[in-house]
C-alpha positions in Angstrom: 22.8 1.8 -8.2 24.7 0.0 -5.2 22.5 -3.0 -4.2 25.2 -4.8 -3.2 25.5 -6.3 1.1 23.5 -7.4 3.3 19.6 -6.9 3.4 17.1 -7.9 5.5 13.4 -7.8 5.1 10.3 -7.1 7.3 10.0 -10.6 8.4 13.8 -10.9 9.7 15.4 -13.3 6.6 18.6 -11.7 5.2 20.0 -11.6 2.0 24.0 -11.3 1.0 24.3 -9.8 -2.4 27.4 -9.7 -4.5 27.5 -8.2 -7.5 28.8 -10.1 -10.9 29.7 -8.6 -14.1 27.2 -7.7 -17.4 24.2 -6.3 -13.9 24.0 -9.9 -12.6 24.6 -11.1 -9.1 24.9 -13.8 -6.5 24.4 -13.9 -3.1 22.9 -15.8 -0.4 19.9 -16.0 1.4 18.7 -16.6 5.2 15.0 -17.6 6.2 14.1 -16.6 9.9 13.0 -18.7 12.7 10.6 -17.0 14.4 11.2 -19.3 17.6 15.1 -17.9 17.5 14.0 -14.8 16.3 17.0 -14.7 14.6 18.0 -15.4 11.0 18.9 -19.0 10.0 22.9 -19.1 9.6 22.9 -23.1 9.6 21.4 -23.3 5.9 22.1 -20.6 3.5 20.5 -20.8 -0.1 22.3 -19.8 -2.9 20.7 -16.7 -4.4 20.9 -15.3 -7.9 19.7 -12.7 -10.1 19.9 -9.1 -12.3 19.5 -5.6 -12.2 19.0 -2.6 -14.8 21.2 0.0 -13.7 18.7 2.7 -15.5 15.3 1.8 -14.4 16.6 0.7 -10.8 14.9 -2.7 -11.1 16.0 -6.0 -10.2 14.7 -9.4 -9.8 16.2 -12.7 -8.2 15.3 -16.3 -7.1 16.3 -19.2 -4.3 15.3 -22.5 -4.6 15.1 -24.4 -1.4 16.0 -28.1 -0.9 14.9 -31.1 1.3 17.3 -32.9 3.4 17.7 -35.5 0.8 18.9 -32.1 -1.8 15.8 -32.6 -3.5 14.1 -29.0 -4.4 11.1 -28.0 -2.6 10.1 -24.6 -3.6 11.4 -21.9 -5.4 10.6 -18.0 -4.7 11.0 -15.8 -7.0 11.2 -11.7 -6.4 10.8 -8.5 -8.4 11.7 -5.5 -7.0 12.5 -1.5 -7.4 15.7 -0.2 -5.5 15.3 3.2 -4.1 16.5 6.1 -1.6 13.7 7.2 0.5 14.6 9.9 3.5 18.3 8.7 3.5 17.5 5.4 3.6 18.3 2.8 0.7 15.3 0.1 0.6 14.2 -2.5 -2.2 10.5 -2.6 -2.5 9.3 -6.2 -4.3 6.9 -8.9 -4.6 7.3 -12.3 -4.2 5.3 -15.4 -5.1 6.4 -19.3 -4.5 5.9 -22.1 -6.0 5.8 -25.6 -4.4 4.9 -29.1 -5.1 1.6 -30.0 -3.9 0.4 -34.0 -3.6 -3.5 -34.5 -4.8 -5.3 -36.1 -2.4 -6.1 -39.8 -3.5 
């Protein structure tokens, strides 16, 4: 299983991934602007997770930051890499968590 490079999902954020030794890895990743409708290169968040070589799994997480490096939310995803018609995708779910304030 090579998972390692650049990725980019269906909503235009990329993800670098570099591989580490015992199936973790590192990386970075890149949220889209839709107003650019490019990916974000001017704040990249520091990405990490693992892999299981046999079942082809893999999961990883980003936590994002305010502009006072306080964190904000962290996403978390869990996904199957694959080969499908030639191409090489990663299928996952995702689900975030933020801080919410209670209304007063």
């Amino acid at each position: 299983m090579d998972y390692a490079g650049v990725w980019f999902n269906e909503r235009g954020a990329k993800m670098v991934i570099d591989p580490l030794p015992d199936h973790l890895f590192q990386g970075q990743y890149f949220s889209h602007h839709p107003r650019d409708n490019e990916p974000s290169s001017s704040c990249p968040t520091l990405l990490a997770g693992s892999a299981d070589q046999q079942s082809r799994s893999l999961g990883w997480f980003i936590t994002t930051s305010d502009a006072q490096g306080d964190p904000v939310t962290t996403t978390t995803w869990s996904g199957h890499y694959q080969c499908r018609h030639g191409r090489e995708i990663i299928t996952a779910t995702w689900y975030r968590l933020t801080d919410t304030v209670t209304p007063t």
